[in-house]
C-alpha positions in Angstrom: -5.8 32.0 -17.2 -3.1 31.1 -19.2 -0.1 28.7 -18.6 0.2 27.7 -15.2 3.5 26.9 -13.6 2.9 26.6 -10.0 0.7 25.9 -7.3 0.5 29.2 -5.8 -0.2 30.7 -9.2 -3.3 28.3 -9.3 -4.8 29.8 -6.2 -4.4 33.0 -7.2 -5.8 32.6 -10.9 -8.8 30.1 -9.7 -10.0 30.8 -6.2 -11.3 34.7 -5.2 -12.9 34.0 -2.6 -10.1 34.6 0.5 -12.3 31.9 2.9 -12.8 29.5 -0.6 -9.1 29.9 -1.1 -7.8 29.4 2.9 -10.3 25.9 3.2 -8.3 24.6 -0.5 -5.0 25.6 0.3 -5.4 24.0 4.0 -6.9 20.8 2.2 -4.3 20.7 -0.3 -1.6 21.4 2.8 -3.4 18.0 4.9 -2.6 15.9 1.7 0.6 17.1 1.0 1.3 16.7 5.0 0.1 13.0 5.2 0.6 11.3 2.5 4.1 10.5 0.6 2.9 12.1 -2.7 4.3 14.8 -4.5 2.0 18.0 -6.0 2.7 18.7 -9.8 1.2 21.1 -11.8 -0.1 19.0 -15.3 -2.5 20.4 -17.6 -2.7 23.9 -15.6 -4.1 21.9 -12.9 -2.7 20.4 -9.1 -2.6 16.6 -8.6 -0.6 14.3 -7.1 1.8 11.7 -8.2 3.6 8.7 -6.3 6.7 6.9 -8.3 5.2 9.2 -11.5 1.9 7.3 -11.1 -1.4 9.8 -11.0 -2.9 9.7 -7.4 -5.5 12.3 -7.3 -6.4 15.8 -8.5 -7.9 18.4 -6.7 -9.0 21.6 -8.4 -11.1 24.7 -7.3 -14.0 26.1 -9.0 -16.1 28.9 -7.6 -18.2 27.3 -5.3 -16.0 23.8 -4.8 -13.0 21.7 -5.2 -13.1 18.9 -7.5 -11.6 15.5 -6.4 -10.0 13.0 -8.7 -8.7 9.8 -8.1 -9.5 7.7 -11.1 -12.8 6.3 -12.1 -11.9 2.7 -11.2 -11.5 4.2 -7.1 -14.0 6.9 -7.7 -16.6 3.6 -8.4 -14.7 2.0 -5.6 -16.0 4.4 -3.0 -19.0 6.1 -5.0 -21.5 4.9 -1.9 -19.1 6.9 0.8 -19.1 9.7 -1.4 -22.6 9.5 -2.0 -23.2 8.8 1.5 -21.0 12.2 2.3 -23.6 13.9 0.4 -21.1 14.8 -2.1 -21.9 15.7 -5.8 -20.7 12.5 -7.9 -19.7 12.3 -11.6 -18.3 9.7 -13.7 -15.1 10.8 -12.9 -14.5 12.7 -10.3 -16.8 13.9 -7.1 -17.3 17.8 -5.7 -16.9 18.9 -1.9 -19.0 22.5 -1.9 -16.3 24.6 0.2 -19.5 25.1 2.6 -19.3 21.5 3.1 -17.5 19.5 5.8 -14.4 17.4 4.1 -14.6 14.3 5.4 -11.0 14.0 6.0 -11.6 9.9 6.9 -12.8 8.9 3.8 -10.5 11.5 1.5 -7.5 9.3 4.0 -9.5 5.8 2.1 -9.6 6.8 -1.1 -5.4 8.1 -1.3 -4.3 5.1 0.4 -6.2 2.9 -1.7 -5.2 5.0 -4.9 -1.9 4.6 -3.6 -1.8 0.7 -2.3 -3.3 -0.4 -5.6 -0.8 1.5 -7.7 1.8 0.2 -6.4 4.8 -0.7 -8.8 2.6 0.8 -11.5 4.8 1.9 -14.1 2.0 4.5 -16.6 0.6 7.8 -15.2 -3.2 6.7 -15.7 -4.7 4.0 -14.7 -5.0 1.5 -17.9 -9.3 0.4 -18.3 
């Protein structure tokens, strides 16, 4: 893949699937639309910052998009994940792109991510 420098270079390298890609880019779009975040490409990957805090990655893979927030939110809301019948990890939880997004509870987790971060003055989240 290579070094990756923007957003729209991300879709292209990651996503091959033209329905796959739409549903990302049109998730990615409803964050970037409704929340006062800005989209940076770190590590060859999207996420979103506030204030040059870490809010939440999302990144494709063949069959989903990975969401991020940090582990300390992801544990916060790991029952309304679960309960979304979304695949949870330790850090991070996948919505199949056959899958619904439940927009309400992705709306939750950002403005909790976002609330509680506050005046935060690190990227991560310190344990």
């Amino acid at each position: 893949m290579g070094y990756i420098t923007s957003f729209e270079q991300y879709v292209e390298h990651t996503i091959k699937d033209e329905i796959n890609k739409t549903k990302y880019v049109e998730f990615v779009n409803w964050i970037k639309n409704n929340f006062p975040l800005t989209l940076e490409i770190r590590w060859n990957q999207p996420m979103f910052t506030k204030d040059q805090t870490f809010i939440i990655s999302v990144t494709a893979a063949k069959n989903h998009m990975s969401v991020a927030p940090e582990k300390y939110t992801l544990d916060y809301f790991r029952k309304s994940i679960q309960e979304s019948r979304y695949k949870d990890s330790s850090h991070l939880f996948q919505i199949q792109f056959k899958q619904e997004i439940n927009y309400d509870l992705l709306k939750r987790i950002i403005d909790f991510q976002i609330e509680d971060k506050k005046n935060y003055k690190k990227f991560w989240r310190e344990s």
